[in-house]
PyMOL Python script that loads the backbone (N, CA, C, O; Angstrom):
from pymol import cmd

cmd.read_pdbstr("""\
ATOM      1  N   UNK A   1       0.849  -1.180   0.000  1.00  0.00           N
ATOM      2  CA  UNK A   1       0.000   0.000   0.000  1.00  0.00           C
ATOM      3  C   UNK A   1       0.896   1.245   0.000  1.00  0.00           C
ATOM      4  O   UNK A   1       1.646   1.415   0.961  1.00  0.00           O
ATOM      5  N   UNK A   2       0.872   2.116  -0.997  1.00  0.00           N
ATOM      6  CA  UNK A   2       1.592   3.580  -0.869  1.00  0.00           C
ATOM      7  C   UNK A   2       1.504   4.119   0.025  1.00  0.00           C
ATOM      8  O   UNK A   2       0.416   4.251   0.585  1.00  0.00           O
ATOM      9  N   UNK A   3       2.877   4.746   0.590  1.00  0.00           N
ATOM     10  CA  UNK A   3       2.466   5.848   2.212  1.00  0.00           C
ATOM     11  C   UNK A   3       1.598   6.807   1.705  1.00  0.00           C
ATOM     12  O   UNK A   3       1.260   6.987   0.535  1.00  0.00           O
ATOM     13  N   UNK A   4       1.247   7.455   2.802  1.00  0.00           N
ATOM     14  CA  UNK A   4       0.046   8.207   2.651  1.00  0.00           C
ATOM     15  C   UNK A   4       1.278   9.689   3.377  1.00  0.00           C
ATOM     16  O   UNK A   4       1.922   9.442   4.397  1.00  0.00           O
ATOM     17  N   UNK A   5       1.418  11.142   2.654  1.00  0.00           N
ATOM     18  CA  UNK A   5       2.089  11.727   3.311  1.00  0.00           C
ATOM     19  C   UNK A   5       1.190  13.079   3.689  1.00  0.00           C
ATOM     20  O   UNK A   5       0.059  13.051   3.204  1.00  0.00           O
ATOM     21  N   UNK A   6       1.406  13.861   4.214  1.00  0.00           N
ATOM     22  CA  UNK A   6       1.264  15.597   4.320  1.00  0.00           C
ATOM     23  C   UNK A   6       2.396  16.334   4.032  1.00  0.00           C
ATOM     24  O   UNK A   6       3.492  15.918   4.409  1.00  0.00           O
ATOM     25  N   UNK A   7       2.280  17.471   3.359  1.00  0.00           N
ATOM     26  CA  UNK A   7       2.757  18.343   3.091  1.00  0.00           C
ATOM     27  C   UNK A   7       3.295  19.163   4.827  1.00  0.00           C
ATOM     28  O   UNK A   7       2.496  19.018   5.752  1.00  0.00           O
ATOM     29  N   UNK A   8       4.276  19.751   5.032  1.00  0.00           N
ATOM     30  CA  UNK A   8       4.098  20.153   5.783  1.00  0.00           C
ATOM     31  C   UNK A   8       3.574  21.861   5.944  1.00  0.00           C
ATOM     32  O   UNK A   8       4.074  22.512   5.027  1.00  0.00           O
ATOM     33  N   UNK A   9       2.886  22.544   6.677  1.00  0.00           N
ATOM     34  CA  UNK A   9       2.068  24.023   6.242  1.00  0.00           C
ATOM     35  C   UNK A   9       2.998  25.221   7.026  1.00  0.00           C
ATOM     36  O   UNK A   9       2.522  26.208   7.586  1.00  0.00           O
ATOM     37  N   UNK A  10       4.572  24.849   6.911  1.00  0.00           N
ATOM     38  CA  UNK A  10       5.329  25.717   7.516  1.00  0.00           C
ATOM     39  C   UNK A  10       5.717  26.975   6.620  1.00  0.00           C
ATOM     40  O   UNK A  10       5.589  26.767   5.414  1.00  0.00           O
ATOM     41  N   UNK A  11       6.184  28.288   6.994  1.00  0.00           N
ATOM     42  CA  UNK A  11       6.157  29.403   6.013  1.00  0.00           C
ATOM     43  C   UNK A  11       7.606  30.003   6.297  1.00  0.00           C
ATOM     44  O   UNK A  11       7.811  31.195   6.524  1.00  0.00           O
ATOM     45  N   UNK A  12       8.558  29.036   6.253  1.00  0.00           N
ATOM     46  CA  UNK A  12       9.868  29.830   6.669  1.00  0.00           C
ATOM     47  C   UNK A  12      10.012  30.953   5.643  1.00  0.00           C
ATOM     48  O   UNK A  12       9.422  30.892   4.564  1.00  0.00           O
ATOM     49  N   UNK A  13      10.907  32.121   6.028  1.00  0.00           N
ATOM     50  CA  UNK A  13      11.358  32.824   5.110  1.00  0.00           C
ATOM     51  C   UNK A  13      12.502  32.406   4.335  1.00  0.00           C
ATOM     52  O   UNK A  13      13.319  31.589   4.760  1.00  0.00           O
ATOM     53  N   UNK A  14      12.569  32.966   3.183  1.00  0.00           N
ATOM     54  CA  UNK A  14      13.821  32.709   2.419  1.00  0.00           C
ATOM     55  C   UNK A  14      13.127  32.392   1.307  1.00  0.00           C
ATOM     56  O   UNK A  14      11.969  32.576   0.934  1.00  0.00           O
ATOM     57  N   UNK A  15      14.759  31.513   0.542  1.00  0.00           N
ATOM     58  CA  UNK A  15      14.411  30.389  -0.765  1.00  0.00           C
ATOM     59  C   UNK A  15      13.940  28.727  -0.160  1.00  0.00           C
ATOM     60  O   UNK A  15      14.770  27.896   0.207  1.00  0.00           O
ATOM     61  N   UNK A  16      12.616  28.531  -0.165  1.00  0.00           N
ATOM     62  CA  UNK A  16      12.157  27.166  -0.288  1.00  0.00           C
ATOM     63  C   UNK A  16      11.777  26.664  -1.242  1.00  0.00           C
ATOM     64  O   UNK A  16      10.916  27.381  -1.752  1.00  0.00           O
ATOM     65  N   UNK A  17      12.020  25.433  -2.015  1.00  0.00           N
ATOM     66  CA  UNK A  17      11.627  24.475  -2.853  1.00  0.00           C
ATOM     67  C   UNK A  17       9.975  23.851  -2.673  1.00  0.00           C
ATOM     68  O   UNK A  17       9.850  22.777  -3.260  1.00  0.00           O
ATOM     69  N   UNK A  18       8.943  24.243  -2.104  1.00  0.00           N
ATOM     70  CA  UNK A  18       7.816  23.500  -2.689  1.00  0.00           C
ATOM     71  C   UNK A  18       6.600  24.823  -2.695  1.00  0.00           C
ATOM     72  O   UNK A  18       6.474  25.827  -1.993  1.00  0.00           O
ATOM     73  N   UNK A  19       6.063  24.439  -3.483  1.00  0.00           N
ATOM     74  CA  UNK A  19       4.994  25.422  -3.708  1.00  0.00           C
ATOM     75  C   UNK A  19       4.171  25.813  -3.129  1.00  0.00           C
ATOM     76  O   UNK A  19       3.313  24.954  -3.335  1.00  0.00           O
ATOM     77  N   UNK A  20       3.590  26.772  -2.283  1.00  0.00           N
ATOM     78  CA  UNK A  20       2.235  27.338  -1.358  1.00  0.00           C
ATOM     79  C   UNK A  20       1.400  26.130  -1.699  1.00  0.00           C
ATOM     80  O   UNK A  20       1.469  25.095  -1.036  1.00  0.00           O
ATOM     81  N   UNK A  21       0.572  26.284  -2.796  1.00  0.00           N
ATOM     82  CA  UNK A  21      -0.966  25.224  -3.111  1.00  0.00           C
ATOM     83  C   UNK A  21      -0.636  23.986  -2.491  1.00  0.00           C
ATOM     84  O   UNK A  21      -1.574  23.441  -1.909  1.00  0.00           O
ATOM     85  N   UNK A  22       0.991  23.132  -2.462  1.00  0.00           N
ATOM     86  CA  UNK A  22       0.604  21.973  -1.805  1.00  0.00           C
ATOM     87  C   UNK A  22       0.971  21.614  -0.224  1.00  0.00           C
ATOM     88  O   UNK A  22       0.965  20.495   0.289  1.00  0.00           O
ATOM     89  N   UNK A  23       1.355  23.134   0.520  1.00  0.00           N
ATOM     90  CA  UNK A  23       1.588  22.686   1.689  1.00  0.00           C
ATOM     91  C   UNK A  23       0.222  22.398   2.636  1.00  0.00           C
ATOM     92  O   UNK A  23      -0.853  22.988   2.536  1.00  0.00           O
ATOM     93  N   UNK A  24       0.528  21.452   3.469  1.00  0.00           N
ATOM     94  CA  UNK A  24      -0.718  21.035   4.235  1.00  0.00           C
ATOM     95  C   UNK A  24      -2.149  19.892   3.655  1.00  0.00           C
ATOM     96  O   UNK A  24      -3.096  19.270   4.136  1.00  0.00           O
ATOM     97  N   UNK A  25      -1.479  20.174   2.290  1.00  0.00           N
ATOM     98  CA  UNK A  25      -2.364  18.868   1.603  1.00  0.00           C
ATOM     99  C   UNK A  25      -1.276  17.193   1.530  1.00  0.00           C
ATOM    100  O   UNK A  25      -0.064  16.980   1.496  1.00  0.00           O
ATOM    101  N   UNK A  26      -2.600  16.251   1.533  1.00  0.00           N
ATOM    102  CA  UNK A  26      -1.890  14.940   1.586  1.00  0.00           C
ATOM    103  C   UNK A  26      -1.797  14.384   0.372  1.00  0.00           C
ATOM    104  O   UNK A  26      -2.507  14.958  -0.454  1.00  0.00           O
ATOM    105  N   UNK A  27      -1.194  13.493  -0.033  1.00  0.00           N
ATOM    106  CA  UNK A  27      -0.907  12.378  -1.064  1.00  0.00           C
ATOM    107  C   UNK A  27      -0.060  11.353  -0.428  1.00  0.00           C
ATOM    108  O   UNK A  27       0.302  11.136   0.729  1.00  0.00           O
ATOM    109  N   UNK A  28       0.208  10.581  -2.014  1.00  0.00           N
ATOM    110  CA  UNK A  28       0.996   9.417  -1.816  1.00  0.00           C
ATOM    111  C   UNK A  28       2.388   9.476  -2.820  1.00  0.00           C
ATOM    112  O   UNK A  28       2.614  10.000  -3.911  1.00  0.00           O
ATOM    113  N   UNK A  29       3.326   8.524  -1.709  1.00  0.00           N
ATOM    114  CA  UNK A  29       4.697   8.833  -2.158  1.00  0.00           C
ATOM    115  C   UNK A  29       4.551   7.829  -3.491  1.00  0.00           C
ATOM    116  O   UNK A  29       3.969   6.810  -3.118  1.00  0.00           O
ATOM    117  N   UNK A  30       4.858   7.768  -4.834  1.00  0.00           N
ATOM    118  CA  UNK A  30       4.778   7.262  -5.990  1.00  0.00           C
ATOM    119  C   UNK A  30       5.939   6.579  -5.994  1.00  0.00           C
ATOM    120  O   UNK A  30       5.872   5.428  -6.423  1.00  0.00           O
ATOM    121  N   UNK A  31       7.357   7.121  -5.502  1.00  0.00           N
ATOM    122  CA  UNK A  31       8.242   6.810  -5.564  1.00  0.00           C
ATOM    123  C   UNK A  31       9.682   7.638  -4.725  1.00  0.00           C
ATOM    124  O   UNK A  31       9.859   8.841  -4.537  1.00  0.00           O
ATOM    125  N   UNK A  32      10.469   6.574  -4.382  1.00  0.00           N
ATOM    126  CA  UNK A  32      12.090   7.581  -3.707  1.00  0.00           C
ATOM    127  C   UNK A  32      12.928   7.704  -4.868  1.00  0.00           C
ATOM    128  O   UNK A  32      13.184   6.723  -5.567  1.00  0.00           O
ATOM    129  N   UNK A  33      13.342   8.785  -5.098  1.00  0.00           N
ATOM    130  CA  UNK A  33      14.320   9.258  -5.632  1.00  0.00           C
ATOM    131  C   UNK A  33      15.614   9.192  -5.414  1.00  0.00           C
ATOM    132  O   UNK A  33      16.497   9.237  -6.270  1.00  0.00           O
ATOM    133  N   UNK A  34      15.761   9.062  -4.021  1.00  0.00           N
ATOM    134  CA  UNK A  34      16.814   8.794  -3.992  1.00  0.00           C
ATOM    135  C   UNK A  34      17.503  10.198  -2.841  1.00  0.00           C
ATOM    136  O   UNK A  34      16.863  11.223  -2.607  1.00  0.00           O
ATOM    137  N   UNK A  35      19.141   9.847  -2.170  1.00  0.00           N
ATOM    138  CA  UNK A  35      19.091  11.546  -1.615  1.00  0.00           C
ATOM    139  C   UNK A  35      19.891  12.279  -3.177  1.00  0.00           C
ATOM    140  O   UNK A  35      20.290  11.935  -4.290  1.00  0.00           O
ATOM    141  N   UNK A  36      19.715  13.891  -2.003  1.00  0.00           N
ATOM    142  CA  UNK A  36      20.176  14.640  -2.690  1.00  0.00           C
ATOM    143  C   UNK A  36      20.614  15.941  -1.724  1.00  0.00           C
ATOM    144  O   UNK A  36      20.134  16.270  -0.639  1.00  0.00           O
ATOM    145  N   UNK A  37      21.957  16.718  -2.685  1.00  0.00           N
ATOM    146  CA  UNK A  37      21.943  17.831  -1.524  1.00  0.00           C
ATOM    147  C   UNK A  37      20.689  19.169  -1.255  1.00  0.00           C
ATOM    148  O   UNK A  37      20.211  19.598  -2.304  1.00  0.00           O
ATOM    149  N   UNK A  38      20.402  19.522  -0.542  1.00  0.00           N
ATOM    150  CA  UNK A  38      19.451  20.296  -0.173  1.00  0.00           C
ATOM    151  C   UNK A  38      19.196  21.476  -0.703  1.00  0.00           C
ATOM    152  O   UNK A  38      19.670  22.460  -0.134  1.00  0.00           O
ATOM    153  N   UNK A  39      18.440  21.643  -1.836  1.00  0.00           N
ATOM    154  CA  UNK A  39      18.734  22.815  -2.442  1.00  0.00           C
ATOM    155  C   UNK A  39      18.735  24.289  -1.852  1.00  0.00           C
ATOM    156  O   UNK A  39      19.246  25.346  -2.223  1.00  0.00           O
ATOM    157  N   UNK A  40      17.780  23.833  -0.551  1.00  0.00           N
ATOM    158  CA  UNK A  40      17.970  25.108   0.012  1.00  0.00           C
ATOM    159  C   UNK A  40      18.647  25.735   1.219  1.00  0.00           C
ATOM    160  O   UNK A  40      18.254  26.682   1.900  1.00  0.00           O
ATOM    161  N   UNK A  41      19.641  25.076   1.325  1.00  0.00           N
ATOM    162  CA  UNK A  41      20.829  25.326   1.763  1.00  0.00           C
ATOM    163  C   UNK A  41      21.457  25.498   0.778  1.00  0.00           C
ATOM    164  O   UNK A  41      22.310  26.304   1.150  1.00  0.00           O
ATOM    165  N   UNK A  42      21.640  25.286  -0.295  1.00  0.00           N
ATOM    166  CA  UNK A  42      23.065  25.214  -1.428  1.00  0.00           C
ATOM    167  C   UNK A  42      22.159  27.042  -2.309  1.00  0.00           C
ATOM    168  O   UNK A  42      22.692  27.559  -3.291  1.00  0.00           O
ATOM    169  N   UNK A  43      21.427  27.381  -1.950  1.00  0.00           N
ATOM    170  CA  UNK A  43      20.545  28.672  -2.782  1.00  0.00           C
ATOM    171  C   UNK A  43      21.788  29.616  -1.773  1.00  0.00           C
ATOM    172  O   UNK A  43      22.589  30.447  -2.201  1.00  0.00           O
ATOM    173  N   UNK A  44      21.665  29.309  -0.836  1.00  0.00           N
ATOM    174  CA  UNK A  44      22.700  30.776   0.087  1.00  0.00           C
ATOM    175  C   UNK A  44      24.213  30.397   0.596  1.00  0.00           C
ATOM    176  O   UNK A  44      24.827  30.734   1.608  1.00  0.00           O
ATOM    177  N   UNK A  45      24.612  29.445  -0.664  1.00  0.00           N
ATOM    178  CA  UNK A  45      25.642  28.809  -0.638  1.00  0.00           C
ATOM    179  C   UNK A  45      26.655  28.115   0.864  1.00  0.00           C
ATOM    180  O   UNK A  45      27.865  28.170   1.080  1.00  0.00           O
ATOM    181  N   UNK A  46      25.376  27.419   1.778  1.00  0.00           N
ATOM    182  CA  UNK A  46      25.753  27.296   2.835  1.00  0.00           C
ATOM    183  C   UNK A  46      25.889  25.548   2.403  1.00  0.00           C
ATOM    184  O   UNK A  46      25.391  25.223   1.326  1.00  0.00           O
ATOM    185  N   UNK A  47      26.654  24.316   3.373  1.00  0.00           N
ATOM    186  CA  UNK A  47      27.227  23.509   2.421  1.00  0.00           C
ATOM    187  C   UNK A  47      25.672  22.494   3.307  1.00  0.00           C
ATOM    188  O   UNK A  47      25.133  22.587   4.410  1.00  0.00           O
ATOM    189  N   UNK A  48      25.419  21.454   1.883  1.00  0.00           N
ATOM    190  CA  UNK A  48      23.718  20.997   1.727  1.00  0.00           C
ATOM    191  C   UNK A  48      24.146  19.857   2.262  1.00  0.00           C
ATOM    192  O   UNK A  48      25.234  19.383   1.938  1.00  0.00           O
ATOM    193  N   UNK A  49      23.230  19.200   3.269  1.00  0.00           N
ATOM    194  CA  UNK A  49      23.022  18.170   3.962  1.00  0.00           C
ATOM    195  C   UNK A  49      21.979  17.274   3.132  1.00  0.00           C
ATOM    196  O   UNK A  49      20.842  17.636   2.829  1.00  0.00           O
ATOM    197  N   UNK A  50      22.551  16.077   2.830  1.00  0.00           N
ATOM    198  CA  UNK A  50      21.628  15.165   1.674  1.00  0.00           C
ATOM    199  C   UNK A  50      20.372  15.099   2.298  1.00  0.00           C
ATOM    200  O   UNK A  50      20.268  15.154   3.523  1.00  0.00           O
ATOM    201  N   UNK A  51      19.209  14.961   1.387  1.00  0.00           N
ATOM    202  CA  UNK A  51      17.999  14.492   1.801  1.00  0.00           C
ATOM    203  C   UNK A  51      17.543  13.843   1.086  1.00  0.00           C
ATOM    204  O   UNK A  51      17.732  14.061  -0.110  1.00  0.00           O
ATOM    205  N   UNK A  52      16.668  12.660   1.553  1.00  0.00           N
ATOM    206  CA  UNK A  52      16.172  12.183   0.842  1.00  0.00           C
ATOM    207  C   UNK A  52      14.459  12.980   0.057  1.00  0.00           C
ATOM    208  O   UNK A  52      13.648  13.691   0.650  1.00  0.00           O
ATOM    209  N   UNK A  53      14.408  12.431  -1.627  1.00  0.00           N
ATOM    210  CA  UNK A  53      13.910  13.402  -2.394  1.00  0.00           C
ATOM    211  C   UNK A  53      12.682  12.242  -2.864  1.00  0.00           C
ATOM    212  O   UNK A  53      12.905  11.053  -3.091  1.00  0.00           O
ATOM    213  N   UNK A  54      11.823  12.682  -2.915  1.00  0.00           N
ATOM    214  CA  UNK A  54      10.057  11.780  -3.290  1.00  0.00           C
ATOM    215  C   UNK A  54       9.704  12.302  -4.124  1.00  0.00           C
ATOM    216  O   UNK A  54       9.841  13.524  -4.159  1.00  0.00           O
ATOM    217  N   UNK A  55       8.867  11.360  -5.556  1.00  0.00           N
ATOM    218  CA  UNK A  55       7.852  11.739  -6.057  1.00  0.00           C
ATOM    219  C   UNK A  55       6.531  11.773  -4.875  1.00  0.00           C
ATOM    220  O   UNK A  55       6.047  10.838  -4.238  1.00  0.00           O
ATOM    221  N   UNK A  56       6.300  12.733  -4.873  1.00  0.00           N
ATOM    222  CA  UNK A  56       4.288  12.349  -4.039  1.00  0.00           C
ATOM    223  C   UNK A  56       2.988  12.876  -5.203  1.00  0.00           C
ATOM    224  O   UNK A  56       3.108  13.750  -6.062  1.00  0.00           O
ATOM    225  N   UNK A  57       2.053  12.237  -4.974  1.00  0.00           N
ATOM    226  CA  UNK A  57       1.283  12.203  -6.085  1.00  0.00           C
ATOM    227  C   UNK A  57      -0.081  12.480  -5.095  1.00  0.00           C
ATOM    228  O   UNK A  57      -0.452  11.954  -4.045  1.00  0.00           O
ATOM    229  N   UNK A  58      -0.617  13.515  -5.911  1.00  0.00           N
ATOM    230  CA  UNK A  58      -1.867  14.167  -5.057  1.00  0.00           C
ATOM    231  C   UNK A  58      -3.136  14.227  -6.338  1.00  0.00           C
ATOM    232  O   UNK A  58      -2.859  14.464  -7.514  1.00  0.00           O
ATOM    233  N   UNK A  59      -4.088  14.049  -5.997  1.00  0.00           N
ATOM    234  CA  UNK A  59      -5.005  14.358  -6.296  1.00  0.00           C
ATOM    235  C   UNK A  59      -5.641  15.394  -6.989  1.00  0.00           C
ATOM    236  O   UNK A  59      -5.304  16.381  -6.333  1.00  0.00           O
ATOM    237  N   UNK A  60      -6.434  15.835  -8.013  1.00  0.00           N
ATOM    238  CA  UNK A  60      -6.895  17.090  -8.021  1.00  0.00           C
ATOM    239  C   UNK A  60      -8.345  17.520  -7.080  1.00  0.00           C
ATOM    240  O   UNK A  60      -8.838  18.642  -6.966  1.00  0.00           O
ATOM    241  N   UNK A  61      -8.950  15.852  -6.299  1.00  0.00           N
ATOM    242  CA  UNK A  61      -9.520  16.722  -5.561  1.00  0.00           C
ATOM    243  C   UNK A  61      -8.943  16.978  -4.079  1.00  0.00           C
ATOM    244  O   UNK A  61      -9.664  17.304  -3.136  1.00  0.00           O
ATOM    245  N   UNK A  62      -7.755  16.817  -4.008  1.00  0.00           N
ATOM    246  CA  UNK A  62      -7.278  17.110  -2.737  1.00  0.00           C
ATOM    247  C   UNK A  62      -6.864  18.799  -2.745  1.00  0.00           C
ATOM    248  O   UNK A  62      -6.890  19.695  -1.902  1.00  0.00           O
ATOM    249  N   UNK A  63      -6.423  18.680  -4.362  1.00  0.00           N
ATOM    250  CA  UNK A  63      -5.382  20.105  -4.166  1.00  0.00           C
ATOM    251  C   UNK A  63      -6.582  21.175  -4.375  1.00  0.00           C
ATOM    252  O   UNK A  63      -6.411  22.348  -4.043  1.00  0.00           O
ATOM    253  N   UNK A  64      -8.105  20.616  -5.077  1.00  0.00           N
ATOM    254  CA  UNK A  64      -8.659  22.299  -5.420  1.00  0.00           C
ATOM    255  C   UNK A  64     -10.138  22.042  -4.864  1.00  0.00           C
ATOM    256  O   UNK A  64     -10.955  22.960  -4.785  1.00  0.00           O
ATOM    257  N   UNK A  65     -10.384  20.893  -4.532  1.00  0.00           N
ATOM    258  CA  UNK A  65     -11.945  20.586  -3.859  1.00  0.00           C
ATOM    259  C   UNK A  65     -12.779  20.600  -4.846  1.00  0.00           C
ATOM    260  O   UNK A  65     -12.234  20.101  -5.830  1.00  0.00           O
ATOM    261  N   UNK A  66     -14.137  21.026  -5.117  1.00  0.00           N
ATOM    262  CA  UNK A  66     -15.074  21.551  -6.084  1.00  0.00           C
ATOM    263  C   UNK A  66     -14.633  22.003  -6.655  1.00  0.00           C
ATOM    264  O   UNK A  66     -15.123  21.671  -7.734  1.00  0.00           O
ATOM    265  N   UNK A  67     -13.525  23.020  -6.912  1.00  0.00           N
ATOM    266  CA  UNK A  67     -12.979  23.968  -7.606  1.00  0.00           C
ATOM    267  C   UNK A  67     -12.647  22.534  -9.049  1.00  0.00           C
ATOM    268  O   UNK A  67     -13.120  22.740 -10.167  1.00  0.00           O
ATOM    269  N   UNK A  68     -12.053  21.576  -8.849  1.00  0.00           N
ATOM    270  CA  UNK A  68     -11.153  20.457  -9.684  1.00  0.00           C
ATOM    271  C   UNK A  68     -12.301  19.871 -10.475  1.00  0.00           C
ATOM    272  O   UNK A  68     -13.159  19.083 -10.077  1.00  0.00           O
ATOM    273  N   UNK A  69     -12.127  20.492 -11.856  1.00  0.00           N
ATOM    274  CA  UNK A  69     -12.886  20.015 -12.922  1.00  0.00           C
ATOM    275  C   UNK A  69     -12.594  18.452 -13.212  1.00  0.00           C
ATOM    276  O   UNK A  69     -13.498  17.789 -13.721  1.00  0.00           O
ATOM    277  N   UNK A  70     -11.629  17.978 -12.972  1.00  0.00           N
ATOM    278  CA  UNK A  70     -11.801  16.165 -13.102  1.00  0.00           C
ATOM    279  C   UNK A  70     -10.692  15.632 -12.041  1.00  0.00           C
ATOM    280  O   UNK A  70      -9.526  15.319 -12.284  1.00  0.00           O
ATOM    281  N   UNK A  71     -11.331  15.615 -10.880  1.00  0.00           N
ATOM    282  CA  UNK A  71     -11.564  15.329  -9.476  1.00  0.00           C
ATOM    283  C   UNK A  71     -10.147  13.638  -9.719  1.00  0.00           C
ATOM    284  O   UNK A  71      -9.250  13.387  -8.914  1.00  0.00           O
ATOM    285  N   UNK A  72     -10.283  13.270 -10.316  1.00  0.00           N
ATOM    286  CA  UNK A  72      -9.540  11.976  -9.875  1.00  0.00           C
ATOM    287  C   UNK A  72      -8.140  11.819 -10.719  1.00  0.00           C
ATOM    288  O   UNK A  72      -7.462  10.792 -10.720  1.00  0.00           O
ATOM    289  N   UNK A  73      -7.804  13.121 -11.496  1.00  0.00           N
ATOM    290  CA  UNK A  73      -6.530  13.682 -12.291  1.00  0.00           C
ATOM    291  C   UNK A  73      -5.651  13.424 -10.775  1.00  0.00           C
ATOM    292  O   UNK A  73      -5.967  13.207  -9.606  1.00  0.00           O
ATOM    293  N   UNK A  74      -4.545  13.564 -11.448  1.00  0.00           N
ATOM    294  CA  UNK A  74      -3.389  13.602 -10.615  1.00  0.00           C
ATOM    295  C   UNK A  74      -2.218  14.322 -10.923  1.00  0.00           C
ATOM    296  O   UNK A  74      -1.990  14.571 -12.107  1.00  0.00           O
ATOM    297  N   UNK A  75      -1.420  14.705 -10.023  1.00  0.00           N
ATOM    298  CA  UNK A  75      -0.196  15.973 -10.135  1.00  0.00           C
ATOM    299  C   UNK A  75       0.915  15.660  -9.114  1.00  0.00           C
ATOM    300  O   UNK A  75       1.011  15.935  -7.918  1.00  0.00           O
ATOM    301  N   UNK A  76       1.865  14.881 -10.112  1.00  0.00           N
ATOM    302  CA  UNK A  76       2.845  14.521  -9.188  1.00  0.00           C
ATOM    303  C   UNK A  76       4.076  15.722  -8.891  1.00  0.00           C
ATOM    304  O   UNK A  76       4.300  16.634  -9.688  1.00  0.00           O
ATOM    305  N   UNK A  77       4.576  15.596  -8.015  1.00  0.00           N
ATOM    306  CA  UNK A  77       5.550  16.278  -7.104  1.00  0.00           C
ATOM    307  C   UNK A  77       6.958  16.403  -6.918  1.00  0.00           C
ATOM    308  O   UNK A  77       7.085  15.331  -6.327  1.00  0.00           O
ATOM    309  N   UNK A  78       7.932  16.789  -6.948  1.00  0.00           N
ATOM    310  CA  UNK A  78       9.140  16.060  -6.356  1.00  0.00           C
ATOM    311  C   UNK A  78       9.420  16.792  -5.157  1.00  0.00           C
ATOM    312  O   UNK A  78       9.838  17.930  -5.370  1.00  0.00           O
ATOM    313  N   UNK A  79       9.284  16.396  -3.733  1.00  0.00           N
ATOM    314  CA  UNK A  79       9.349  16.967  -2.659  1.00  0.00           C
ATOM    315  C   UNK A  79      10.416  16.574  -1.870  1.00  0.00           C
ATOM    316  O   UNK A  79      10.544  15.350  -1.832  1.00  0.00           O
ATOM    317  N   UNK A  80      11.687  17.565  -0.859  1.00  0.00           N
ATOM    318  CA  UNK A  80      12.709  16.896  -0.022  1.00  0.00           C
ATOM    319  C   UNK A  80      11.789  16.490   1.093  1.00  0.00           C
ATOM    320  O   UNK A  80      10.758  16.955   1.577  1.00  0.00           O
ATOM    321  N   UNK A  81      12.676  15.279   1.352  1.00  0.00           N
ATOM    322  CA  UNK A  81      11.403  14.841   2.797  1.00  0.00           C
ATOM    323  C   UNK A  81      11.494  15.449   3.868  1.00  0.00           C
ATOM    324  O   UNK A  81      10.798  15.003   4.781  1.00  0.00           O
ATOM    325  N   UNK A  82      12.230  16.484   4.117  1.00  0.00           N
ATOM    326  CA  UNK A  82      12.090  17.487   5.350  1.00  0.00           C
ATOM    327  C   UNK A  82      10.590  18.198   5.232  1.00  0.00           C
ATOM    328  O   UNK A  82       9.968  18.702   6.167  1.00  0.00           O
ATOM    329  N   UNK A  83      10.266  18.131   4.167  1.00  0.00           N
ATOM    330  CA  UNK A  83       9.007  18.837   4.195  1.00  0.00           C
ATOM    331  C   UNK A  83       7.601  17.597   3.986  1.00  0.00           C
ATOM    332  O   UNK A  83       6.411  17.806   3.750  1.00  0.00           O
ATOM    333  N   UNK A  84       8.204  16.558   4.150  1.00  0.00           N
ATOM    334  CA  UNK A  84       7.301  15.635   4.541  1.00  0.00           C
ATOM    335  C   UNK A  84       6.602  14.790   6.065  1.00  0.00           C
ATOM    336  O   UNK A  84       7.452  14.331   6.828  1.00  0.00           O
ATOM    337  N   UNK A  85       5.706  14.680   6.305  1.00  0.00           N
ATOM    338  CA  UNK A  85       5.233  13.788   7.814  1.00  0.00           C
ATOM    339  C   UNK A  85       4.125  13.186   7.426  1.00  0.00           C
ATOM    340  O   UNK A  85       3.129  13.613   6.843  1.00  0.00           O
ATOM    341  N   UNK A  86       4.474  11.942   7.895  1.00  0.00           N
ATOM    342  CA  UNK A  86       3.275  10.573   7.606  1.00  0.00           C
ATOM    343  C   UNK A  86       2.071  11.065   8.264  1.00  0.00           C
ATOM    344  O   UNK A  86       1.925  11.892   9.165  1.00  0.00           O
ATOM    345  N   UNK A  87       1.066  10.206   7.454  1.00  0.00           N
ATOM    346  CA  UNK A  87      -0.467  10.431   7.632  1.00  0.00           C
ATOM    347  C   UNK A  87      -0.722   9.131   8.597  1.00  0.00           C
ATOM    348  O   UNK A  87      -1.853   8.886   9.016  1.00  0.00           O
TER     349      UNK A  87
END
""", "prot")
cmd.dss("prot")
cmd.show_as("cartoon", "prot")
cmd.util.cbc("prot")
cmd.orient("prot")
């Protein structure tokens, strides 16, 4: 069974890698990528601590509700898992 993840709905300042629309919404991890260095540490050239990096795959009715003209589309992700926590 695919993990089930959340976005996490934190608003640090700076350069972050994932987009407003999917923090705080859930999906499923599709796949590991594998690590990688942290891009956002390496944006203010401070030296990047690997993370591990996920496809997660969400829904369109998770990400827009009623708003999602075909509700069972999907929109995959590539997210560092610092910004991930199990459902």
């Amino acid at each position: 069974m695919p993990e089930r993840v959340r976005v996490k709905t934190i608003m640090p300042p700076g350069h972050v890698r994932i987009p407003a629309y999917l923090r705080g919404k859930t999906g499923v991890i599709e796949r590991a990528l594998g690590p990688f260095p942290n891009p956002e540490q390496l944006a203010y050239g401070l030296p990047a601590a690997s993370q591990p990096l996920y496809r997660v795959r969400f829904t369109m009715d998770e990400l827009w509700g009623t708003a999602a003209e075909h509700p069972n589309d999907t929109l995959d992700a590539e997210i560092y898992g610092h910004w991930l926590e199990k459902v």
